[in-house]
C-alpha positions as CSV (number, residue, x, y, z in Angstrom):
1,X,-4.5,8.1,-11.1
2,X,-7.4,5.8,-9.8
3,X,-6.6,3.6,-7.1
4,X,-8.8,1.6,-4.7
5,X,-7.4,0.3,-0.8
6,X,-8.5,-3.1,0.1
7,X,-8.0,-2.6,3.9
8,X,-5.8,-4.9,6.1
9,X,-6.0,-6.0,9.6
10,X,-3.5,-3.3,11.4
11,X,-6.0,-0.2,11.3
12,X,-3.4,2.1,12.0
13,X,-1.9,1.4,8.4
14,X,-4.6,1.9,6.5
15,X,-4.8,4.8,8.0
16,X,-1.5,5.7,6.9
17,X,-1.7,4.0,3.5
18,X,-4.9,5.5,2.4
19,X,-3.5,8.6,3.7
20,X,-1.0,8.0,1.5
21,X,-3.0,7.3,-1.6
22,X,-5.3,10.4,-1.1
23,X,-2.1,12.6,-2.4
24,X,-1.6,14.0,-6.1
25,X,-1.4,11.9,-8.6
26,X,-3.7,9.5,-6.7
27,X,-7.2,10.1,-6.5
28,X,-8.7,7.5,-3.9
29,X,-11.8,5.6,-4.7
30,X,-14.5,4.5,-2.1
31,X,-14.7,1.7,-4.3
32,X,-13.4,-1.1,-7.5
33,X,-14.2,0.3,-10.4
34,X,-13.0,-0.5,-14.2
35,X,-9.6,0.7,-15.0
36,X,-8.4,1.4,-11.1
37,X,-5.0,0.2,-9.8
38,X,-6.3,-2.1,-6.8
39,X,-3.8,-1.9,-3.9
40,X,-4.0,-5.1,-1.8
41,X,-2.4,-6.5,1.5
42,X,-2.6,-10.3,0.8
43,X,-1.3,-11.9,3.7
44,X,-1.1,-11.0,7.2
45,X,1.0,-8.2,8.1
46,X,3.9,-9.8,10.5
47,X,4.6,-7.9,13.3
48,X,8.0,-7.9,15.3
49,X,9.1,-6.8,18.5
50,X,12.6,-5.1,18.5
51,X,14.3,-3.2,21.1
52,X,14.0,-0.2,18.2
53,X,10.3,-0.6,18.3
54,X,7.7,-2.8,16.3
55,X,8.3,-3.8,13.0
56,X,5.8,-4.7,10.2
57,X,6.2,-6.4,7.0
58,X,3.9,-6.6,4.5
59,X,3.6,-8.1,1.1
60,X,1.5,-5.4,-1.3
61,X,-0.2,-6.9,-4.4
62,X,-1.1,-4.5,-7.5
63,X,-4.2,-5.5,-9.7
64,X,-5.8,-3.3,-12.4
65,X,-8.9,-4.8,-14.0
66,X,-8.5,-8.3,-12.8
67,X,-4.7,-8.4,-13.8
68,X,-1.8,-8.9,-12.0
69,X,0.6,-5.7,-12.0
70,X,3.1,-7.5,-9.7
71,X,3.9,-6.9,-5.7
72,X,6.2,-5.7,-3.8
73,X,7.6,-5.9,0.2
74,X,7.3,-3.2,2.9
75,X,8.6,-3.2,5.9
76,X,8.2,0.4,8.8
77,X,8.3,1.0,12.2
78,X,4.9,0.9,13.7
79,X,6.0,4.4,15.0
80,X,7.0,6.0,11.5
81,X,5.1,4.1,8.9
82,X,6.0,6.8,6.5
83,X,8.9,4.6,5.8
84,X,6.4,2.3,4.5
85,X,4.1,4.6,2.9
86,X,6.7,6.6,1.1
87,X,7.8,3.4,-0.1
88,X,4.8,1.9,-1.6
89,X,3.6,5.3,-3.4
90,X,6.9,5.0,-5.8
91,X,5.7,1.2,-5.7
92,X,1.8,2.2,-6.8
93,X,3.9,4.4,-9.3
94,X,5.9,1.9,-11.2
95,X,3.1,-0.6,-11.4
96,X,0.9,1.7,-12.6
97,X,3.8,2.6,-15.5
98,X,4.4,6.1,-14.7
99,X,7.9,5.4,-13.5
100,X,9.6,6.1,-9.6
């Protein structure tokens, strides 16, 4: 599956999302193209200091040729943003129709 990363402010998420999104089924495009699942970070990412550690949350958007495919709401420790990742890829999933 196509899917193209619009980058966010909080570089080490990217990282970790487009990490992420460069695993099978997703094949991760350097760019927007015609019939890829665009995977957005609309608003600021809100960070939060816990005693556990730093907290993000994060509202994800899904597009796919100028169409709305819904969003969805992440939330990770700064130090194990897997939580987040593994999260979103059953999210890029489902809004791409291929199920959890």
């Amino acid at each position: 599956m196509s899917v193209y990363f619009e980058a966010c402010e909080v570089q080490r998420l990217n990282d970790a999302i487009a990490a992420a999104l460069t695993q099978p089924p997703f094949v991760l495009q350097t760019r927007n193209m015609p019939g890829t699942l665009v995977v957005t970070i609309p608003d600021k990412v809100t960070v939060e200091h816990k005693m556990s550690g730093t907290i993000w949350t994060f509202t994800v958007a899904f597009r796919r040729n100028g169409d709305s495919l819904g969003q969805s709401v992440e939330s990770c420790n700064e130090n194990k943003p897997t939580d987040c990742t593994d999260q979103l890829v059953s999210d890029v999933k489902s809004a791409a129709g291929m199920g959890p």
